[in-house]
C-alpha positions as CSV (number, residue, x, y, z in Angstrom):
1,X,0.0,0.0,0.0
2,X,2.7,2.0,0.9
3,X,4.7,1.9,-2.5
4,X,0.8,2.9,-4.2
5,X,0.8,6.4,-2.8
6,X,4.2,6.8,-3.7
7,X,3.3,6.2,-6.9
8,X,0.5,8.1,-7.1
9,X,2.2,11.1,-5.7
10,X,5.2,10.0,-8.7
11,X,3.1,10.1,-11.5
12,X,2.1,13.4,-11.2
13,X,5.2,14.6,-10.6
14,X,6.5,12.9,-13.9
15,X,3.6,14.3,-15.7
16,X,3.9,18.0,-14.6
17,X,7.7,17.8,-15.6
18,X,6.9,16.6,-19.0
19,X,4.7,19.9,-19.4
20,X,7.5,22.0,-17.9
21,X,10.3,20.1,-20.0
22,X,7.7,21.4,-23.1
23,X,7.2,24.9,-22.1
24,X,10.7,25.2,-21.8
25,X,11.6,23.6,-25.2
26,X,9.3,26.2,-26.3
27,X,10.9,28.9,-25.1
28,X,14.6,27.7,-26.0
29,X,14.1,27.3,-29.5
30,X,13.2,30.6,-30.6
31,X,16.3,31.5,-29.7
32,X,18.4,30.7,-33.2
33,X,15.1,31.2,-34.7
34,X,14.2,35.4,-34.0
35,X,16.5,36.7,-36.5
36,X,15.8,34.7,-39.3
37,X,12.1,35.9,-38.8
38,X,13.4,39.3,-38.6
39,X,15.0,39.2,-41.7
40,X,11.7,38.1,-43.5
41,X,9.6,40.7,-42.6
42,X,12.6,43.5,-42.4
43,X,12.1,44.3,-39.2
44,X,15.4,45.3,-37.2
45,X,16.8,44.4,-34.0
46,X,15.5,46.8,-32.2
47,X,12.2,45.1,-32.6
48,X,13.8,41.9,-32.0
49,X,14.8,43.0,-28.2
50,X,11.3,44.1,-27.4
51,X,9.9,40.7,-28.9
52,X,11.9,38.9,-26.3
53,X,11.1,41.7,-23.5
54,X,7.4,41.4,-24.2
55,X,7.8,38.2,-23.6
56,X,9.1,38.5,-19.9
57,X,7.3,41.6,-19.0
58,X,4.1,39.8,-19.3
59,X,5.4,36.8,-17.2
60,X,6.4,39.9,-14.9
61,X,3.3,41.1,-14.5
62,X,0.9,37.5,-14.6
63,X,2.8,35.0,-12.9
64,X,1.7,36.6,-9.0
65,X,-2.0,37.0,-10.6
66,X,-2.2,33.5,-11.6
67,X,-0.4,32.2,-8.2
68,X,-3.2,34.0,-5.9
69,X,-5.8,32.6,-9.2
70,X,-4.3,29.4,-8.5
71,X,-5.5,29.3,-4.5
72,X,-8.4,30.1,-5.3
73,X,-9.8,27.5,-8.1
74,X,-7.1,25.3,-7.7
75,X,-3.8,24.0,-9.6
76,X,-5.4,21.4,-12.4
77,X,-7.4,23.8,-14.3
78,X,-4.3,26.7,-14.4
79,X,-1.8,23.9,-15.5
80,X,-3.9,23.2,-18.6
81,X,-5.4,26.6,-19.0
82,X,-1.6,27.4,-19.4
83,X,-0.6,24.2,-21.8
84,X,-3.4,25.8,-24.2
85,X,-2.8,28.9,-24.2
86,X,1.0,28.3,-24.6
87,X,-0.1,26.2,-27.7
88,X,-2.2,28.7,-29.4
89,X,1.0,30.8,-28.9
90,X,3.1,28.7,-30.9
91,X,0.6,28.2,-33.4
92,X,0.3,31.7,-34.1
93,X,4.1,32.6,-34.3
94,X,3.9,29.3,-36.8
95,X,1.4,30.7,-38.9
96,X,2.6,34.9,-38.4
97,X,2.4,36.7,-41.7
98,X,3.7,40.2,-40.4
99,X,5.3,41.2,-37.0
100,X,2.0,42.2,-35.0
101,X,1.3,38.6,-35.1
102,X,4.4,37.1,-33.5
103,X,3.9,40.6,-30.8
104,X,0.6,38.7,-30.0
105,X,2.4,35.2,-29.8
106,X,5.3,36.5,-28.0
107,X,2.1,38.3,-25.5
108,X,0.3,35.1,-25.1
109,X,3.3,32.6,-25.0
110,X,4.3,34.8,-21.8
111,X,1.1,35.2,-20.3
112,X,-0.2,31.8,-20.0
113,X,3.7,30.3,-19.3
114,X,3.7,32.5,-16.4
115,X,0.3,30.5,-15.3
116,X,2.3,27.0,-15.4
117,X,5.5,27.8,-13.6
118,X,4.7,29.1,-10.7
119,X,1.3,26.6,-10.5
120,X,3.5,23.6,-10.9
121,X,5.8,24.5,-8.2
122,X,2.8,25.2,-5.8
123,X,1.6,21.5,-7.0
124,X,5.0,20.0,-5.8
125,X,4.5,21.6,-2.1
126,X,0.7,20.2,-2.3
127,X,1.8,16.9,-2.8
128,X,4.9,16.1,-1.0
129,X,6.4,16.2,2.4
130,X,8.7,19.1,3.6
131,X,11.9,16.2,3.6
132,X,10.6,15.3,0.0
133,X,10.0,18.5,-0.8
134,X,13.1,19.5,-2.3
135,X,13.7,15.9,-4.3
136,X,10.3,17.2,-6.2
137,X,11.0,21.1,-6.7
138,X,14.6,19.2,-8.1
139,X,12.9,17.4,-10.3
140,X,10.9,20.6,-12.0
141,X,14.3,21.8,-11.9
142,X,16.0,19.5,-13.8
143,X,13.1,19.5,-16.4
144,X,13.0,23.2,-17.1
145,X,16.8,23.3,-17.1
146,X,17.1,20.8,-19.8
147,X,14.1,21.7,-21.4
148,X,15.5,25.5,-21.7
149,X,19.3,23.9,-22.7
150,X,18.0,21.2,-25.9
151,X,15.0,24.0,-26.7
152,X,17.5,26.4,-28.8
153,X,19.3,23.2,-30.6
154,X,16.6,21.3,-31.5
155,X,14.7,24.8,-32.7
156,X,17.8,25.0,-34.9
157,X,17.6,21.8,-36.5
158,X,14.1,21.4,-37.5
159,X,14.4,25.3,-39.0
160,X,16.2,23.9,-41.4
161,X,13.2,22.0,-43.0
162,X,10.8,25.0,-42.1
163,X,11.3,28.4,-40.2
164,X,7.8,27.9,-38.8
165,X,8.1,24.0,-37.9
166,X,9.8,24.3,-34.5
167,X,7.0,26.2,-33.2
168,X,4.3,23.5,-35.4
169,X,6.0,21.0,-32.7
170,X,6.0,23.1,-29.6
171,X,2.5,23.7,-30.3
172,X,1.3,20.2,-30.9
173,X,3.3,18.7,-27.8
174,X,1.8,21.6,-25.5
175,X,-1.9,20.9,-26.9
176,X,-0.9,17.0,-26.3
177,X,-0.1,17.9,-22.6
178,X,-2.4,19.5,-21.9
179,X,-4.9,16.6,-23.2
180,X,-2.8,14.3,-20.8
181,X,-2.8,17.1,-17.6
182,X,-6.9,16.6,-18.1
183,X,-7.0,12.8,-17.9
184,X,-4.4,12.1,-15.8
185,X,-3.6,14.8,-13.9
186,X,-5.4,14.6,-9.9
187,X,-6.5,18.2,-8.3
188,X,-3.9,18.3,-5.6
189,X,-5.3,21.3,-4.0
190,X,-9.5,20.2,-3.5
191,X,-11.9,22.4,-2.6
192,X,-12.5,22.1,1.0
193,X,-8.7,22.9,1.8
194,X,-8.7,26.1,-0.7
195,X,-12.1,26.9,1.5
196,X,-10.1,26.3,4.6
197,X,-7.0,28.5,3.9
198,X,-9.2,31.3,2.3
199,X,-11.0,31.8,5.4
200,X,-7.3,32.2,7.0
201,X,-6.0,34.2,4.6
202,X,-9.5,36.6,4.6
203,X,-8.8,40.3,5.2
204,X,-5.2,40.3,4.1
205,X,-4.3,43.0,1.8
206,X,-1.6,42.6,-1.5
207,X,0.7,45.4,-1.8
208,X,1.9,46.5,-5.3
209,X,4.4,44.5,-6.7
210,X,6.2,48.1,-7.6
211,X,5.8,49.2,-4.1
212,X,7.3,46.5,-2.1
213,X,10.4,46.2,-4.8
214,X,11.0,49.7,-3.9
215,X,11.0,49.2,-0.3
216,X,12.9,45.6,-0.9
217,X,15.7,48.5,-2.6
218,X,16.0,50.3,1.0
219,X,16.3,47.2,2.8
220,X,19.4,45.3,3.8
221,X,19.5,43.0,0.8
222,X,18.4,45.5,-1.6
223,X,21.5,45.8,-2.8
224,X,21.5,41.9,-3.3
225,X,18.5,42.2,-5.2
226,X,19.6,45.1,-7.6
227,X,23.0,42.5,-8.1
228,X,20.1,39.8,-9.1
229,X,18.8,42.9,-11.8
230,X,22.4,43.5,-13.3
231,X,23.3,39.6,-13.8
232,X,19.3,39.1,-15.2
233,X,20.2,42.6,-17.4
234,X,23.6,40.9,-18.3
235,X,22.5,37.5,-19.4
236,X,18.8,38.9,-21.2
237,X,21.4,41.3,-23.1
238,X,23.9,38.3,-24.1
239,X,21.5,36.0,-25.1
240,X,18.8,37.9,-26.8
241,X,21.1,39.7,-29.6
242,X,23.1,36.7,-29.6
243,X,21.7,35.3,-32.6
244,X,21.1,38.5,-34.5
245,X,24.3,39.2,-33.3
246,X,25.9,36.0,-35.0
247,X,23.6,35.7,-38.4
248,X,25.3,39.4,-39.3
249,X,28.4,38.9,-38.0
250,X,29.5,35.6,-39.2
251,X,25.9,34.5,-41.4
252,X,25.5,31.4,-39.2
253,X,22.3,29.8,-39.9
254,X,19.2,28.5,-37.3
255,X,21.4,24.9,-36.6
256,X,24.9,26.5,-36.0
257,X,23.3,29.2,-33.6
258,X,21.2,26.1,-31.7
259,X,24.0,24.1,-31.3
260,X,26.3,26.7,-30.3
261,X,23.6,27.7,-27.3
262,X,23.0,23.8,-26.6
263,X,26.9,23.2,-26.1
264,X,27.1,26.3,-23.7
265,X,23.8,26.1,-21.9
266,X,25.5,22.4,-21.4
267,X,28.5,23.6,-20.2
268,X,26.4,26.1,-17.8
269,X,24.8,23.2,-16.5
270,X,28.0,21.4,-15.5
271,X,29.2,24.1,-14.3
272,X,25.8,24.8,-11.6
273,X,25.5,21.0,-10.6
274,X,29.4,20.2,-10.3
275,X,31.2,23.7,-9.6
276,X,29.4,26.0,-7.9
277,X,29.2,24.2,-5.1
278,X,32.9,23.3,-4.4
279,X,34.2,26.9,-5.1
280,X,31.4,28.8,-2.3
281,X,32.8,26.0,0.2
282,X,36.5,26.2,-0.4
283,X,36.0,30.4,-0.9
284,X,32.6,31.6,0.4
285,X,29.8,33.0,-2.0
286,X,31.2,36.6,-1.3
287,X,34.3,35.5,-3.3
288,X,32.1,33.6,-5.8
289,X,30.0,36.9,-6.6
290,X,32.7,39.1,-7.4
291,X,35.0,36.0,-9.5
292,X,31.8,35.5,-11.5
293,X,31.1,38.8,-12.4
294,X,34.6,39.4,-13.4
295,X,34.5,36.5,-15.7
296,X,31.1,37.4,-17.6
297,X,32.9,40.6,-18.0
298,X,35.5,39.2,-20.0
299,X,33.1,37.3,-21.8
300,X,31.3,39.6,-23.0
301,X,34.5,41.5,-23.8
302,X,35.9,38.7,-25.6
303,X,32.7,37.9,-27.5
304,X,33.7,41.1,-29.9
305,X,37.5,39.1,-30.6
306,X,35.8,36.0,-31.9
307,X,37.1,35.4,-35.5
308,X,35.0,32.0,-36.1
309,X,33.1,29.1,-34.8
310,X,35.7,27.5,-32.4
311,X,36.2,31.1,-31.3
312,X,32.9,32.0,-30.7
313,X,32.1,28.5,-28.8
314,X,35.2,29.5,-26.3
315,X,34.3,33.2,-25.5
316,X,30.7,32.3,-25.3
317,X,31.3,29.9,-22.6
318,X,33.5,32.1,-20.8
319,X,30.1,34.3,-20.1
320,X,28.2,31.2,-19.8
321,X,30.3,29.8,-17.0
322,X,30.6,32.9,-14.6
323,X,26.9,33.8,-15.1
324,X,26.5,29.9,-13.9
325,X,28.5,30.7,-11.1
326,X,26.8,33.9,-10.2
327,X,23.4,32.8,-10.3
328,X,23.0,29.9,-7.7
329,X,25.9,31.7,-5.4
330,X,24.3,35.0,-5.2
331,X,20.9,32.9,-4.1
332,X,22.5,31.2,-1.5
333,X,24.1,34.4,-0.6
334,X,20.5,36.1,0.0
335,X,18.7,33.5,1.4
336,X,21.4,33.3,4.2
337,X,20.4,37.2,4.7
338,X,16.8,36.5,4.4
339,X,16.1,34.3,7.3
340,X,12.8,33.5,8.2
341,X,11.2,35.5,5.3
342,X,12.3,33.3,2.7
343,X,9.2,33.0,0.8
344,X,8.6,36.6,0.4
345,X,12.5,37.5,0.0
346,X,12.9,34.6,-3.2
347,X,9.8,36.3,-4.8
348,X,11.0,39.5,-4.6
349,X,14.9,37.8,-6.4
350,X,12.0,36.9,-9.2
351,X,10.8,40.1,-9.7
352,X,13.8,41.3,-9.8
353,X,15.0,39.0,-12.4
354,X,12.1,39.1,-14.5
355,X,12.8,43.1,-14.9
356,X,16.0,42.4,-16.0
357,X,15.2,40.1,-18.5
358,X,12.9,42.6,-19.8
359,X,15.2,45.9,-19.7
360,X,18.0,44.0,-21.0
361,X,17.0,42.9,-24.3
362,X,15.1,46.1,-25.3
363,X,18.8,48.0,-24.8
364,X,20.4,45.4,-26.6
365,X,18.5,46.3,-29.7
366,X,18.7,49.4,-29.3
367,X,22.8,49.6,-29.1
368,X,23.0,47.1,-31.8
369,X,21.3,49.3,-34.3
370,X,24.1,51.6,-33.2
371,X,27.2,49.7,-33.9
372,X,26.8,45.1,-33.4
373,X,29.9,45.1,-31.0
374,X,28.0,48.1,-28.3
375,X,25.6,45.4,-26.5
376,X,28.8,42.8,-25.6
377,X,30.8,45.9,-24.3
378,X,27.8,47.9,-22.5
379,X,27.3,44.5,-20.8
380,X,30.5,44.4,-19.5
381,X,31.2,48.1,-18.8
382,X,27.6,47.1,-16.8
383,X,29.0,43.4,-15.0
384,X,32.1,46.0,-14.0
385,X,29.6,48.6,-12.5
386,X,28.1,45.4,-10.4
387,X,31.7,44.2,-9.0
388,X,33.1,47.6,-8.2
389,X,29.9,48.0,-6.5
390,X,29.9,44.4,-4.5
391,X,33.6,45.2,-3.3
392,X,32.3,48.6,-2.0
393,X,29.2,47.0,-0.4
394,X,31.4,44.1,0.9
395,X,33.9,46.8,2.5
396,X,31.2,48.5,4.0
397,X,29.5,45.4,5.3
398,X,32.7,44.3,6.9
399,X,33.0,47.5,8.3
400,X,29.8,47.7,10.0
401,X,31.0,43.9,11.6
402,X,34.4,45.2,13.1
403,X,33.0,48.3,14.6
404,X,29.8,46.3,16.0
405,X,32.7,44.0,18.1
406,X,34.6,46.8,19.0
407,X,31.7,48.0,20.4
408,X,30.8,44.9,21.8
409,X,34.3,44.9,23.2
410,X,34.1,47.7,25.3
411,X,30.8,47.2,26.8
């Protein structure tokens, strides 16, 4: 009986990875695919950065409406809502005859992946314990991790029969998914319980999600959280003028671009399960930070020395690797300096995150229209900024720790 529940809880755990493993496909492979869509309907890359920041604005702005949504009717009927909606997203950037279509994909395919994401993960805490609890949200993990590293290369491959088939298949897994989710998929948050907690939760009031980043900025991890805006800003600018950035530079085609983003978001990978961990023990994540940041700025530095594929593959992994190291150490970093308010401070991280991924983009193609080579070194003049700042803040932080024991001392 025993081994039954743990395979009911499995199963939908294996099922609601699937659908994030698909999202994230999704998402990956328009990567290598943007430009080439740009090209045939002569549309610049300007309008290429705000296609991806439309994309993460939206998830910006949803994602906390669909997690309150989400308590309230429950976590079934937001996972497929968001499988469907995702789908008629790739179907229209399949079928887009002119760019105000793939504007309204790129709208929709953010709006309704912002419904699964979150939805899943509140699934995962529904159904397990608090010891399994962190086997499962690894699980979702690992799925949207690979999901987001094959997405771009297998995007790139099947562009080479068709520009529009990559998103054909996105669209068709997603509605498939979501067919499954229905059949399959138990409620794991029923009505009486969602009935129960409301009544808890009755009378409490949301604040802005403007408002409390700006008080989040004057309080003693705000200047964590604006470090979590410049590596977001950093890595939103790398990656979404990449392509563009590659296709005019070199005239690499859909499949060299997705492979060249599947070997580094592999590398990235490697780097986050088997690195990152070793160097915060043996140094500290203070040390971490500040290494990482250095390194993405020589990445992005380097990126404008390439002279060919092999070239491109190195100094592209250079930026991969330190953003890999920066991300996960500057987490731990701020959750040992959130304490009990873990919840509220990792939310706030995301918000911060999602506005760099949507600020960072829409300067990249704005500086590209400039001169091609502008993004790589505004990102690292900006990665620079962020360490000068972090040795400052360190200083000062180290500062306040000595003259707190001194006056500890005397009393």
């Amino acid at each position: 009986m025993n081994g039954s529940v743990i395979g009911q809880k499995k199963v939908p755990l294996i099922i609601l990875s699937i659908n994030l493993f698909i999202v994230m496909i999704g998402i990956g492979l328009v990567i290598p695919i943007l430009p080439f869509y740009m090209e045939a309907f002569g549309a610049d890359a300007k309008t290429l950065g705000l296609l991806v920041a439309v994309f993460s604005f939206m998830q910006f702005l949803f994602a906390p409406l669909w997690g309150r949504l989400s308590d309230k009717i429950g976590r079934k009927p937001l996972i497929t809502i968001g499988l469907f909606g995702f789908a008629l997203a790739e179907f229209i950037f399949a079928y887009a005859n002119g760019i105000t279509m793939l504007f309204i994909s790129r709208i929709l395919a953010g709006t309704f992946g912002s419904a699964l994401m979150p939805t899943a993960m509140a699934y995962v805490s529904d159904v397990t314990s608090s010891e399994k609890r962190g086997q499962g949200m690894g699980m979702m993990g690992a799925a949207m991790g690979l999901g987001i590293v094959v997405g771009p290369g297998i995007g790139g491959w099947l562009a080479e029969f068709s520009l529009s088939l990559p998103f054909l298949v996105a669209g068709i897994a997603a509605t498939i998914a979501g067919f499954i989710s229905i059949a399959v998929l138990p409620e794991s948050y029923p009505k009486e319980k969602r009935e129960e907690d409301g009544k808890l939760l009755a009378g409490q009031k949301f604040e802005n999600q403007f408002v409390v980043m700006f008080k989040a900025i004057k309080s003693p991890i705000g200047f964590l959280l604006l470090l979590v805006f410049i590596m977001s800003f950093g890595l939103a600018n790398f990656q979404s003028i990449f392509s563009y950035y590659t296709m005019t530079r070199f005239d690499y085609n859909p499949s060299e671009i997705g492979l060249i983003i599947l070997v580094v978001g592999l590398v990235g990978t490697i780097v986050q399960g088997g690195v990152v961990g070793r160097l915060t023990r043996k140094f500290g994540e203070e040390r971490v930070v500040t290494g990482a940041l250095l390194l993405s700025a020589i990445g992005f530095v380097s990126m404008t020395f390439a002279i060919g594929l092999t070239t491109v593959m190195i100094t592209t992994c250079i930026f991969f690797t330190g953003v890999s190291l920066l991300r996960p150490a500057l987490n731990a970093f701020i959750s040992k300096l959130a304490g009990a308010k873990q919840g509220l401070v990792m939310g706030l991280n995301n918000s911060f995150l999602s506005l760099g991924n949507v600020a960072g983009p829409i300067l990249a193609g704005l500086l590209f229209e400039i001169n091609i080579h502008i993004p790589y070194l505004f990102g690292a003049a900006i990665m620079l900024f962020g360490l000068i700042f972090t040795k400052l803040w360190l200083a000062k932080k180290q500062g306040n720790r000595v003259y707190d024991n001194l006056n500890r001392g005397q009393e």
